[in-house]
PDB file of N, CA, C and O in Angstrom:
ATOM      1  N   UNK A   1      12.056  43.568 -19.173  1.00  0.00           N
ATOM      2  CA  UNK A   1      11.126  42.571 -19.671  1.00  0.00           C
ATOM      3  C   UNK A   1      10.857  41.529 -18.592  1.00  0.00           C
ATOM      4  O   UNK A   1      11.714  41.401 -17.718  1.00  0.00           O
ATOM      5  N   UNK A   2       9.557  40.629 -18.548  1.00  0.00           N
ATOM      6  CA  UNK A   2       9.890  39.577 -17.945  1.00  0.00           C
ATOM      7  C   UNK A   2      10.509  38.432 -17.654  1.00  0.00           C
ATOM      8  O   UNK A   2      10.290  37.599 -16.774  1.00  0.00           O
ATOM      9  N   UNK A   3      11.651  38.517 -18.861  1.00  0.00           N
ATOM     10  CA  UNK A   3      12.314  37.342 -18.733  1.00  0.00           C
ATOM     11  C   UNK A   3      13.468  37.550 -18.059  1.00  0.00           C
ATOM     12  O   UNK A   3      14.148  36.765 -17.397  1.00  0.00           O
ATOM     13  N   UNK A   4      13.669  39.171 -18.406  1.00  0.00           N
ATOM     14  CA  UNK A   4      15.211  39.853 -17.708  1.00  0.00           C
ATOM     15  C   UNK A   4      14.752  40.043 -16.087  1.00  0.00           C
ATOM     16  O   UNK A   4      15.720  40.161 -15.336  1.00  0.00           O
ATOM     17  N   UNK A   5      13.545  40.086 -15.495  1.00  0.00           N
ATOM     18  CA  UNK A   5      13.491  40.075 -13.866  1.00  0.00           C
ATOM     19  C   UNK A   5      12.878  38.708 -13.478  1.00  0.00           C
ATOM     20  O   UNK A   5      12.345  38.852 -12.378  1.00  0.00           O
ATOM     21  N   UNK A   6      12.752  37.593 -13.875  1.00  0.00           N
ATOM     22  CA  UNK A   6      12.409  36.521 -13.643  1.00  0.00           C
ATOM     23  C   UNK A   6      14.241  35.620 -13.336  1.00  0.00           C
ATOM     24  O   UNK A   6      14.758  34.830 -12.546  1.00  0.00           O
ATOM     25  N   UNK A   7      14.624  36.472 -14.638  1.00  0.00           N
ATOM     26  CA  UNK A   7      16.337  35.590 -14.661  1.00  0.00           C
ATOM     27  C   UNK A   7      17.246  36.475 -13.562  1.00  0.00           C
ATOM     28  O   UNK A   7      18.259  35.989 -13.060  1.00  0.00           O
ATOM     29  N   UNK A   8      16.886  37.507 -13.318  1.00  0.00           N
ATOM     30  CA  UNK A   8      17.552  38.500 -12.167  1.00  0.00           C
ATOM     31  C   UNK A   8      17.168  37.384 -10.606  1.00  0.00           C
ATOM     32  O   UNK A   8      18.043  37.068  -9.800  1.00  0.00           O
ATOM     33  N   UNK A   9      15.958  37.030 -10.516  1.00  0.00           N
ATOM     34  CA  UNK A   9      15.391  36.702  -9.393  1.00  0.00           C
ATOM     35  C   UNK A   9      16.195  35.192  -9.481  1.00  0.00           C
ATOM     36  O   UNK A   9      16.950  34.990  -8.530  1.00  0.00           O
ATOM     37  N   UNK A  10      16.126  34.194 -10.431  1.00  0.00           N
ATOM     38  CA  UNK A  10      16.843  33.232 -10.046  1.00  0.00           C
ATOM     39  C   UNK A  10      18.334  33.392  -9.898  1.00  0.00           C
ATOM     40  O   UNK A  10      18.892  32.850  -8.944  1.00  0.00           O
ATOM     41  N   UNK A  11      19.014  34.094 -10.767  1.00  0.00           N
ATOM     42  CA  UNK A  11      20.552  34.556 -10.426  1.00  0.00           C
ATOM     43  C   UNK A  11      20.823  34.981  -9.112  1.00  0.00           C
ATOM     44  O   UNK A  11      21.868  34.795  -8.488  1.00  0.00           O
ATOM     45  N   UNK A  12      19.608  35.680  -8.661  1.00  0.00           N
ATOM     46  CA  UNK A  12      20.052  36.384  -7.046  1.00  0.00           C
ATOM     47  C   UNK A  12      19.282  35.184  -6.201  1.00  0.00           C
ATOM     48  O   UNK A  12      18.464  35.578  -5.369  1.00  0.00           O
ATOM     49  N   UNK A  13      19.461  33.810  -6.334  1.00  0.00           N
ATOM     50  CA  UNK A  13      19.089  33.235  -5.668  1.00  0.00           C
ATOM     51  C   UNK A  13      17.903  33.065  -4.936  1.00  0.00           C
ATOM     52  O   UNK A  13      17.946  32.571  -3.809  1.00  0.00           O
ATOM     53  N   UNK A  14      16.684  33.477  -5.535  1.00  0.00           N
ATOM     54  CA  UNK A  14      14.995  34.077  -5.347  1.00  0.00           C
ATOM     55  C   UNK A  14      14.051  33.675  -6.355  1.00  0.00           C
ATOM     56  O   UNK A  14      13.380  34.364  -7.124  1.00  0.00           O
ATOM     57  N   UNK A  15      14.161  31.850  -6.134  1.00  0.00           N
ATOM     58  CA  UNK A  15      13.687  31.192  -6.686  1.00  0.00           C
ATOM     59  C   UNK A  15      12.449  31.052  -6.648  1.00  0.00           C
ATOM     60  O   UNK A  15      11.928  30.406  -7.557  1.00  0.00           O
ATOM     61  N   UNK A  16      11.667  31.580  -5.651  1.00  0.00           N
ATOM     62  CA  UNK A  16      10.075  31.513  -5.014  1.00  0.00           C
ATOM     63  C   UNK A  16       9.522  32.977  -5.981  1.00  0.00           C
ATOM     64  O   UNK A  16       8.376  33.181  -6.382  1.00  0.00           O
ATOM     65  N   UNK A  17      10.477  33.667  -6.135  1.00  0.00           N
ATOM     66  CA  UNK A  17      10.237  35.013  -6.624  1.00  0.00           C
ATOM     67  C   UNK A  17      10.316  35.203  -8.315  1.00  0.00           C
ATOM     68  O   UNK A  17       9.812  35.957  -9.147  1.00  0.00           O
ATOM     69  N   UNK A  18      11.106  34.237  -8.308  1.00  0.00           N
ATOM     70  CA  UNK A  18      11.203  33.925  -9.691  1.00  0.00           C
ATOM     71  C   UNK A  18       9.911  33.434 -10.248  1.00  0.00           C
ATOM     72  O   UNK A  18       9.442  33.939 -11.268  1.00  0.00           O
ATOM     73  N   UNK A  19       9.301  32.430  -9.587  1.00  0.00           N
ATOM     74  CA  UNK A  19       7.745  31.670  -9.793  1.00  0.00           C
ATOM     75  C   UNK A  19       6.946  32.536 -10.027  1.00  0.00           C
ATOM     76  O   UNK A  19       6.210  32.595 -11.012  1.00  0.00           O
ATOM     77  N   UNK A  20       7.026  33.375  -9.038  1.00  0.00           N
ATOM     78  CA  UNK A  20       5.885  34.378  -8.547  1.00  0.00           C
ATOM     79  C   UNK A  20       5.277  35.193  -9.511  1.00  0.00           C
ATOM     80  O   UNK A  20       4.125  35.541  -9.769  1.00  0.00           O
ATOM     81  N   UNK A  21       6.848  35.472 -10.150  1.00  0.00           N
ATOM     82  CA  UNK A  21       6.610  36.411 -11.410  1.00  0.00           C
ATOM     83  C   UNK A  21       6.400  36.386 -12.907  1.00  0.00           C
ATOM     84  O   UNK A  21       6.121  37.190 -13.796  1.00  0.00           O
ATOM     85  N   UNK A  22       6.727  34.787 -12.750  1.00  0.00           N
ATOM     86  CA  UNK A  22       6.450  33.735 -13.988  1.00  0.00           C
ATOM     87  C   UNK A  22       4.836  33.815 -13.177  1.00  0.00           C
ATOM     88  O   UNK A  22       4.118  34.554 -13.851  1.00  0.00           O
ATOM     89  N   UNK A  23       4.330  33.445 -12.340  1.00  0.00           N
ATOM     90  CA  UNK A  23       2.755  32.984 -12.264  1.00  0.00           C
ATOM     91  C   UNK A  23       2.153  34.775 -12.764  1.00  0.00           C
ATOM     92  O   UNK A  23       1.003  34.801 -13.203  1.00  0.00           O
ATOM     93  N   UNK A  24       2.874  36.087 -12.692  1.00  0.00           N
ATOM     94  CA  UNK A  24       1.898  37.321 -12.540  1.00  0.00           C
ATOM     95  C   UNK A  24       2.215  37.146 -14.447  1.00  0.00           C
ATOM     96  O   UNK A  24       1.245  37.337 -15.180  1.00  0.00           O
ATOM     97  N   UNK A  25       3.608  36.783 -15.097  1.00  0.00           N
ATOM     98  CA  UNK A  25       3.605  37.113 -16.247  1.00  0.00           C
ATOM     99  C   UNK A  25       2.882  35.943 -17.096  1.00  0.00           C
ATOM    100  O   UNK A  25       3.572  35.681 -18.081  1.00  0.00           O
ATOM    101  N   UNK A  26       1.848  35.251 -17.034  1.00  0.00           N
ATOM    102  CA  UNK A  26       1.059  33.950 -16.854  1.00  0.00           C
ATOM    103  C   UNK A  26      -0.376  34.610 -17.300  1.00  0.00           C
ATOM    104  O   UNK A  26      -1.044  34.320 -18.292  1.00  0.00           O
ATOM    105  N   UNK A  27      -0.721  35.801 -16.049  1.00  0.00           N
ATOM    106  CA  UNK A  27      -1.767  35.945 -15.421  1.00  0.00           C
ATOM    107  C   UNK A  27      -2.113  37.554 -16.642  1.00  0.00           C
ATOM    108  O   UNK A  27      -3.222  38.067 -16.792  1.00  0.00           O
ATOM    109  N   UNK A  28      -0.986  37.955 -17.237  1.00  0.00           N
ATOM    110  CA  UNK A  28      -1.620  39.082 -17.940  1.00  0.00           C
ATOM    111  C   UNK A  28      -1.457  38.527 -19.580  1.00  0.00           C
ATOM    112  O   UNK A  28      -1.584  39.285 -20.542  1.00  0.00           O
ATOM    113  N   UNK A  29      -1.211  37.342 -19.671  1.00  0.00           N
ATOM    114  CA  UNK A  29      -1.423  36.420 -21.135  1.00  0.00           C
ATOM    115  C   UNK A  29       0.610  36.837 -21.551  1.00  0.00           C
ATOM    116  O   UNK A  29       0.625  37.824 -22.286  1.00  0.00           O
ATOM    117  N   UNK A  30       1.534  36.520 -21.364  1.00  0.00           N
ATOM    118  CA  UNK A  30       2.870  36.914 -21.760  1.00  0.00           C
ATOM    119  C   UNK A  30       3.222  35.233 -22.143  1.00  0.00           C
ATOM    120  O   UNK A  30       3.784  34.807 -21.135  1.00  0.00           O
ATOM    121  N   UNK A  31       3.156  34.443 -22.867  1.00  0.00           N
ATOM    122  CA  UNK A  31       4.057  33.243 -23.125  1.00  0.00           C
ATOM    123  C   UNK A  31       5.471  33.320 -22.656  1.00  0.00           C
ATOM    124  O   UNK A  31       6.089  34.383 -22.722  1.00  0.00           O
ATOM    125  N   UNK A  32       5.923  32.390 -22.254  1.00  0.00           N
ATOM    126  CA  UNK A  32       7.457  32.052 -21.756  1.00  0.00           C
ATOM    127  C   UNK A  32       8.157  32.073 -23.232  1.00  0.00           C
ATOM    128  O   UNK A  32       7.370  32.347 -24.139  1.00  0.00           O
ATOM    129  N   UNK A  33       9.587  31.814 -23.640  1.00  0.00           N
ATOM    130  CA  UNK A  33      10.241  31.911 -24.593  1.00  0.00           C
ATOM    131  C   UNK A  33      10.708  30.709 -24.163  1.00  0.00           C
ATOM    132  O   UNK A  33      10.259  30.206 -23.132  1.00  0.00           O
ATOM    133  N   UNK A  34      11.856  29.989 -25.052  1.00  0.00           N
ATOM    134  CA  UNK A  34      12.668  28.743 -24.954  1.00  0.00           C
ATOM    135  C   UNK A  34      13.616  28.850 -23.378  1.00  0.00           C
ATOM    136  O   UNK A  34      13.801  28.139 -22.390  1.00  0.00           O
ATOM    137  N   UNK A  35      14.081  30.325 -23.930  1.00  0.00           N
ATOM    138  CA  UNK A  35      15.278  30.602 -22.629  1.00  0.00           C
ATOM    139  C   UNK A  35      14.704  30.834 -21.329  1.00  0.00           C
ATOM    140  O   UNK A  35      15.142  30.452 -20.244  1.00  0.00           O
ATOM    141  N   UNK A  36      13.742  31.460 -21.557  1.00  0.00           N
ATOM    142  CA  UNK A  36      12.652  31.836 -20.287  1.00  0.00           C
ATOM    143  C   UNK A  36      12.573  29.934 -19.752  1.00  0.00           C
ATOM    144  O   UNK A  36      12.830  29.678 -18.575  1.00  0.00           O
ATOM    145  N   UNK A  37      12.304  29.072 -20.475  1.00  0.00           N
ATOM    146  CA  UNK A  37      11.734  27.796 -19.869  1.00  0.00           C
ATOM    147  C   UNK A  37      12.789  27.103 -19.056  1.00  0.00           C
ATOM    148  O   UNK A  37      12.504  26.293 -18.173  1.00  0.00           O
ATOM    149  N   UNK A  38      14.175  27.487 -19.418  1.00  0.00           N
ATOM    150  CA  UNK A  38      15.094  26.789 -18.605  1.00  0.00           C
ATOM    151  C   UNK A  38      15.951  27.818 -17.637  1.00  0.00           C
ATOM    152  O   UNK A  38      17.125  27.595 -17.340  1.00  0.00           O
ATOM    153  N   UNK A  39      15.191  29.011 -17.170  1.00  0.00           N
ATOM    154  CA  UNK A  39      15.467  29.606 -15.976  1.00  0.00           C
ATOM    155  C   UNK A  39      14.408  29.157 -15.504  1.00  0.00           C
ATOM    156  O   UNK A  39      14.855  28.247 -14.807  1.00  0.00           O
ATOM    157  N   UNK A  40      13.103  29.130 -15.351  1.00  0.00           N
ATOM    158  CA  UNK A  40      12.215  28.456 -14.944  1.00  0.00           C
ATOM    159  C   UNK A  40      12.422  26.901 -14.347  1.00  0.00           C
ATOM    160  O   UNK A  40      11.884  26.419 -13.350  1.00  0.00           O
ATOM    161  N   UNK A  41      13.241  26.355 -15.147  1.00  0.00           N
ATOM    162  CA  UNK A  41      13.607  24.892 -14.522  1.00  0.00           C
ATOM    163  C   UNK A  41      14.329  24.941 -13.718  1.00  0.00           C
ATOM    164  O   UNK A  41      14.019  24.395 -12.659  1.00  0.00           O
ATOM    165  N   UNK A  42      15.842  25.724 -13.851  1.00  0.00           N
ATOM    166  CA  UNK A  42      16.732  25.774 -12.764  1.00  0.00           C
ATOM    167  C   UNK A  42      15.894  26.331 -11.631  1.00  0.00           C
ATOM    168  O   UNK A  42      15.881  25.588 -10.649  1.00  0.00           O
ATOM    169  N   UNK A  43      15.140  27.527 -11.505  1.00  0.00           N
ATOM    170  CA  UNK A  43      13.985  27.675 -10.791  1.00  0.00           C
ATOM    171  C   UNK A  43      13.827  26.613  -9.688  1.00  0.00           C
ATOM    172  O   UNK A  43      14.319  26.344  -8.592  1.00  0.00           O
ATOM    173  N   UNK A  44      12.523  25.962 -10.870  1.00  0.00           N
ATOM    174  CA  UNK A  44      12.338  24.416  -9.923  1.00  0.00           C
ATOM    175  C   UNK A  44      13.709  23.856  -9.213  1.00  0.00           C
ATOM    176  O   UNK A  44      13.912  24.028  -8.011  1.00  0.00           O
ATOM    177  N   UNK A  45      14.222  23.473  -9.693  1.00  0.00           N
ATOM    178  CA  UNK A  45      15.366  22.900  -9.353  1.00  0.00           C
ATOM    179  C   UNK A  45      15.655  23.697  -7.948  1.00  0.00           C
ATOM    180  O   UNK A  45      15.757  22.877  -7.035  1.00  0.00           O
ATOM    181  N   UNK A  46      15.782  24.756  -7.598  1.00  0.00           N
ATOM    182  CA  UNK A  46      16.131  25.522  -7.121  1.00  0.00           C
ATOM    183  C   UNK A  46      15.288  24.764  -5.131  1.00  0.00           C
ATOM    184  O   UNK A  46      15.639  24.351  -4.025  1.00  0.00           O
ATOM    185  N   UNK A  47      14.505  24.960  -5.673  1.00  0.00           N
ATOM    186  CA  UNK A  47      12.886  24.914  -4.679  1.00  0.00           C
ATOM    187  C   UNK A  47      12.799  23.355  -4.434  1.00  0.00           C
ATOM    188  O   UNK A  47      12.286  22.864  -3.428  1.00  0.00           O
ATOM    189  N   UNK A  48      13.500  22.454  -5.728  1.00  0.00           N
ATOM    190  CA  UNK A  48      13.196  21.366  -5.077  1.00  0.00           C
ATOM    191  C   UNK A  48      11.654  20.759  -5.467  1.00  0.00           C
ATOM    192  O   UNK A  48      11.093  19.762  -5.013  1.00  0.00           O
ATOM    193  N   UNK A  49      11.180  21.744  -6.488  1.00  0.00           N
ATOM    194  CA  UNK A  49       9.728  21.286  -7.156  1.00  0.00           C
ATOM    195  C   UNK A  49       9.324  20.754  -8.004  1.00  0.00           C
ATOM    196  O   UNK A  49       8.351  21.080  -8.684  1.00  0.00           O
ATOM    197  N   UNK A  50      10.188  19.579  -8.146  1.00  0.00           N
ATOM    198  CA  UNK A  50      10.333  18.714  -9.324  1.00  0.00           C
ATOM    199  C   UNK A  50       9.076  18.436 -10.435  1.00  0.00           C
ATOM    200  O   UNK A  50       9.136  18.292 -11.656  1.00  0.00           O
ATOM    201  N   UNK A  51       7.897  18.420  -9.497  1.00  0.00           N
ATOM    202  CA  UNK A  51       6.490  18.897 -10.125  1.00  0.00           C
ATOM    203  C   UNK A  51       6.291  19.231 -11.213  1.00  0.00           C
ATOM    204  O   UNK A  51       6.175  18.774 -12.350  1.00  0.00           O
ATOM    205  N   UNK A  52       6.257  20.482 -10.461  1.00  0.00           N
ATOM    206  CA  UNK A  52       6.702  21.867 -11.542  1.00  0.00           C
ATOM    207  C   UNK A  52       7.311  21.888 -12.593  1.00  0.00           C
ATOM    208  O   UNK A  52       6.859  22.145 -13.708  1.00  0.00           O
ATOM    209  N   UNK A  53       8.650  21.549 -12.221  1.00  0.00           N
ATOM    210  CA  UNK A  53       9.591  21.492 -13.483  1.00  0.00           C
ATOM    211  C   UNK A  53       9.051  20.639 -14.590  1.00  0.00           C
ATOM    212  O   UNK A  53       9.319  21.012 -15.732  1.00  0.00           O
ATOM    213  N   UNK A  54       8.229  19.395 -14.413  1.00  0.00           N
ATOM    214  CA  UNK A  54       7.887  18.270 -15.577  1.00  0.00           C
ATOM    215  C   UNK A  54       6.576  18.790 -15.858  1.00  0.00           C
ATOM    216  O   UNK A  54       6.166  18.268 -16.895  1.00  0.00           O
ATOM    217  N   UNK A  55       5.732  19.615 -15.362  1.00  0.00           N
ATOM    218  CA  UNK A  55       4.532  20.364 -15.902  1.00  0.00           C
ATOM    219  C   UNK A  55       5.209  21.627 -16.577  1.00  0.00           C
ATOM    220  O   UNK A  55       4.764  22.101 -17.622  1.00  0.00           O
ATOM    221  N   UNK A  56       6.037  22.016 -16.082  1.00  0.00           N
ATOM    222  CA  UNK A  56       6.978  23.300 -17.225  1.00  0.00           C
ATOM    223  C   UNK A  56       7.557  22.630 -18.480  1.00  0.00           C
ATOM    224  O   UNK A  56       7.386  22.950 -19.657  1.00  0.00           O
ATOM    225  N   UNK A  57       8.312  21.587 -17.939  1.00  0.00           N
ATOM    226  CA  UNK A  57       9.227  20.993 -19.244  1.00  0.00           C
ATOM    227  C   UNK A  57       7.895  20.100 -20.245  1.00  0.00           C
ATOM    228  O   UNK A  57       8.195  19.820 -21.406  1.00  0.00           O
ATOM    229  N   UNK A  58       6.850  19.806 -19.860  1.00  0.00           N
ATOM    230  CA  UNK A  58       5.628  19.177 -20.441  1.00  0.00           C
ATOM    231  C   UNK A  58       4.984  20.035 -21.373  1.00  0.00           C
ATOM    232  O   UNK A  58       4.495  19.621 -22.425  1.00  0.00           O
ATOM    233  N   UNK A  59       4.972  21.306 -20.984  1.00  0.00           N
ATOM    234  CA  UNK A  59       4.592  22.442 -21.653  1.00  0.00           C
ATOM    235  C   UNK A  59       5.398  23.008 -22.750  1.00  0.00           C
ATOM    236  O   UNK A  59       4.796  23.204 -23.805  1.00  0.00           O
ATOM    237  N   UNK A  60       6.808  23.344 -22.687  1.00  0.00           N
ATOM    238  CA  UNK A  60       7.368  23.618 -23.380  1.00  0.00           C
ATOM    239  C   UNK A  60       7.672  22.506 -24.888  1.00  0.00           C
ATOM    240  O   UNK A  60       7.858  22.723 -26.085  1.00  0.00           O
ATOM    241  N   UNK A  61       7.587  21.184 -23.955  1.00  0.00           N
ATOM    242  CA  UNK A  61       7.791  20.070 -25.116  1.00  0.00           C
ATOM    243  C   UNK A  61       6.425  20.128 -26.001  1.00  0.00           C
ATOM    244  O   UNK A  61       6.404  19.522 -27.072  1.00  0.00           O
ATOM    245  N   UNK A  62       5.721  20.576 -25.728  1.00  0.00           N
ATOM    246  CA  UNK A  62       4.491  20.398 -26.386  1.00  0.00           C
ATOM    247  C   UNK A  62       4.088  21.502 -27.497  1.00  0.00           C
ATOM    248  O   UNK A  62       2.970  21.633 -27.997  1.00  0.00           O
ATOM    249  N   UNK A  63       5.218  22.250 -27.767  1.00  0.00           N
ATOM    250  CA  UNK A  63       4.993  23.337 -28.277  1.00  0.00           C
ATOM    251  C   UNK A  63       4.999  25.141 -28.167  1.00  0.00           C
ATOM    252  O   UNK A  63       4.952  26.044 -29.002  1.00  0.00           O
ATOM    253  N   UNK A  64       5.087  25.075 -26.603  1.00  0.00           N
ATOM    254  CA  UNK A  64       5.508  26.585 -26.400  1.00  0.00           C
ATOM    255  C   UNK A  64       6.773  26.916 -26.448  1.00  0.00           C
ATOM    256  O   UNK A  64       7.061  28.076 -26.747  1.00  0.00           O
ATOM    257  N   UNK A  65       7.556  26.182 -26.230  1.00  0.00           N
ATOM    258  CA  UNK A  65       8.872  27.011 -26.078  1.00  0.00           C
ATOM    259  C   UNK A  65       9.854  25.933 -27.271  1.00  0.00           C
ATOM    260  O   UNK A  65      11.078  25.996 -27.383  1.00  0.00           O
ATOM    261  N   UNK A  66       9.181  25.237 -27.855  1.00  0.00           N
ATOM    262  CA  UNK A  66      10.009  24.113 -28.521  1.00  0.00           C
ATOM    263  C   UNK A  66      10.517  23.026 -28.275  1.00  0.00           C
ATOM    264  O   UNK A  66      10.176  22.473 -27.229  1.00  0.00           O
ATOM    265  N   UNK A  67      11.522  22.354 -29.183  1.00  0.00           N
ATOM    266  CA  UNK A  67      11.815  20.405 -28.785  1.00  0.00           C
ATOM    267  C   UNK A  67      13.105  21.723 -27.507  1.00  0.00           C
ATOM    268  O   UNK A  67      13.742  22.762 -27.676  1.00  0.00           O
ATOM    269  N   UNK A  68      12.810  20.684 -26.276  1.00  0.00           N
ATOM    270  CA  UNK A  68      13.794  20.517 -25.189  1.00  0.00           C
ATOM    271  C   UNK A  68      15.645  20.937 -25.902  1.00  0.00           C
ATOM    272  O   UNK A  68      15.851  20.968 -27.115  1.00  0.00           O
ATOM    273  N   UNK A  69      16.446  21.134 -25.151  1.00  0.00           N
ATOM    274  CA  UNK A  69      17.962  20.654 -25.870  1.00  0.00           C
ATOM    275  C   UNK A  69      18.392  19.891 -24.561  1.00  0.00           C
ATOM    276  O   UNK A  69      17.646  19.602 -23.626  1.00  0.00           O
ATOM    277  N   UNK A  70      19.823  19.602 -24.679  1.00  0.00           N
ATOM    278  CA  UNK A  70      20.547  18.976 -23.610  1.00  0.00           C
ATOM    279  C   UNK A  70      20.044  19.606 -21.997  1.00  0.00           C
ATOM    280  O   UNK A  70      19.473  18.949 -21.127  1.00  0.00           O
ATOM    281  N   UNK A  71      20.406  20.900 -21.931  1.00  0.00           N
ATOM    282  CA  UNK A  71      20.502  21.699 -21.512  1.00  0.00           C
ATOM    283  C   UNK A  71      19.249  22.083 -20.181  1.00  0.00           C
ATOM    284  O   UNK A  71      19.531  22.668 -19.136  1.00  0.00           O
ATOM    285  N   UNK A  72      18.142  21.680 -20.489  1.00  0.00           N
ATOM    286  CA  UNK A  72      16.636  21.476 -20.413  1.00  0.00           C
ATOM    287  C   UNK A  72      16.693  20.328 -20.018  1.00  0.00           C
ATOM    288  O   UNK A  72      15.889  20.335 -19.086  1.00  0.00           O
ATOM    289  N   UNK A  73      17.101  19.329 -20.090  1.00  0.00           N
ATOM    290  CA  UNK A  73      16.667  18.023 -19.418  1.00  0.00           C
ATOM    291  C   UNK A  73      17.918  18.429 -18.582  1.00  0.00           C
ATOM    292  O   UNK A  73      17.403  19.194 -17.765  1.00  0.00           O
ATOM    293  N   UNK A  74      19.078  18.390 -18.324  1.00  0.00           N
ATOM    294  CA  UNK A  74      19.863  18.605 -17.357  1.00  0.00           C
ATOM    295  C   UNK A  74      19.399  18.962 -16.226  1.00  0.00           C
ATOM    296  O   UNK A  74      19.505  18.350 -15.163  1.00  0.00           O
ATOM    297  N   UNK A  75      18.526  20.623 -16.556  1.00  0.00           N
ATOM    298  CA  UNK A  75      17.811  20.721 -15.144  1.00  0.00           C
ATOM    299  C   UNK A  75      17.030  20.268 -14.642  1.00  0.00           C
ATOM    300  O   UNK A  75      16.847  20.164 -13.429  1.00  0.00           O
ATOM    301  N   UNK A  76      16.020  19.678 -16.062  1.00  0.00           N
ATOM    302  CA  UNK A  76      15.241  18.599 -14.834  1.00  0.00           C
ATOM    303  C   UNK A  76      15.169  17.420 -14.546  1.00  0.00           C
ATOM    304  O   UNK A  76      14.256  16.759 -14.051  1.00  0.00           O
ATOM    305  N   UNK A  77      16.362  17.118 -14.936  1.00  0.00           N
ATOM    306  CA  UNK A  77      17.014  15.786 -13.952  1.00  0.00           C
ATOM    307  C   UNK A  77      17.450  16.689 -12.519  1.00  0.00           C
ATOM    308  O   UNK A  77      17.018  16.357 -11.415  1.00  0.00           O
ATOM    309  N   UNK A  78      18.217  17.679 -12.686  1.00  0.00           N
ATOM    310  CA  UNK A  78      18.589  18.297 -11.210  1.00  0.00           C
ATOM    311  C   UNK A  78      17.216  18.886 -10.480  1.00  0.00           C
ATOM    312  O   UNK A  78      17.392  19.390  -9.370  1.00  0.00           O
ATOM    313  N   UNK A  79      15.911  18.866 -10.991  1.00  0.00           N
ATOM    314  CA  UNK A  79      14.394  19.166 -10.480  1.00  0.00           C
ATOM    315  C   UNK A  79      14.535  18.386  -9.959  1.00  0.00           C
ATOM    316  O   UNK A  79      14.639  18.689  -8.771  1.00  0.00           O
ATOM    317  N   UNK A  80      14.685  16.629 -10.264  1.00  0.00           N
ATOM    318  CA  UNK A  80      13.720  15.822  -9.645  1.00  0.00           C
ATOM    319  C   UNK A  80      14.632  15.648  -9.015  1.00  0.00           C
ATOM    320  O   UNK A  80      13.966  15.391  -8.012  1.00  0.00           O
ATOM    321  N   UNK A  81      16.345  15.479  -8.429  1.00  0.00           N
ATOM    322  CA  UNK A  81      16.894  14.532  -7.722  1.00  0.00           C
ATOM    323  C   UNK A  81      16.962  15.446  -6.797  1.00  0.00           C
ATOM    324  O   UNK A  81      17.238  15.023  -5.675  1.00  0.00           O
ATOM    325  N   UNK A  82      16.718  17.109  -6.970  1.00  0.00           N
ATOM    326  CA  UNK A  82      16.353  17.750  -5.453  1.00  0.00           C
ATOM    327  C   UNK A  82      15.380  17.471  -4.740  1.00  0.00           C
ATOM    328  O   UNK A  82      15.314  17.270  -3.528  1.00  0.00           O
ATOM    329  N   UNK A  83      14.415  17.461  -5.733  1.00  0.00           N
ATOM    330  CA  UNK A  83      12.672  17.068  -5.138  1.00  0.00           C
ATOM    331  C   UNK A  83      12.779  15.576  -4.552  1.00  0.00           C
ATOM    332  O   UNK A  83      11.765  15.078  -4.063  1.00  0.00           O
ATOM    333  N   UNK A  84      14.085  14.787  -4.591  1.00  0.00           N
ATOM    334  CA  UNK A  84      13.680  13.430  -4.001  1.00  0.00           C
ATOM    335  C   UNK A  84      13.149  12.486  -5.287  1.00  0.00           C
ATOM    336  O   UNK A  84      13.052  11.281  -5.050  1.00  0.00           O
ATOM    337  N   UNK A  85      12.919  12.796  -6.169  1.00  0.00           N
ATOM    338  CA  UNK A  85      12.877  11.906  -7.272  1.00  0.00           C
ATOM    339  C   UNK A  85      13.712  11.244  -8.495  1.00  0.00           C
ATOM    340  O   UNK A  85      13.166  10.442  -9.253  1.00  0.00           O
TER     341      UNK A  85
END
């Protein structure tokens, strides 16, 4: 599935690859899931794209993936203080 080679790519440390495949599973209409949203953050986090992560975590709060948990803001507090923010 895409969530099982998106979470392969951040586990193996292939955080750019991880994006990549979140942007192709994007591009053929696939919604992210809750769990999908916070490999996606560690993701960011990953890259340092703190951006990202608050346009991901913006998205998910808004209704795609559901209310945030602890867990979800954790990483993107660790988004932004990589990204310098």
């Amino acid at each position: 599935t895409w969530s099982t080679c998106i979470h392969a790519c951040e586990r193996a440390e292939q955080p750019k690859l991880a994006m990549k495949v979140y942007g192709e599973m994007k591009q053929v209409g696939f919604a992210p899931d809750r769990p999908l949203y916070g490999i996606l953050l560690r993701a960011c986090g990953k890259l340092g794209n703190w951006r990202r992560a608050v346009e991901l975590f913006d998205t998910m709060k808004d209704g795609d993936g559901g209310p945030p948990d602890a867990n979800e803001y954790t990483y993107l507090i660790s988004a932004c203080a990589r990204g310098g923010e």
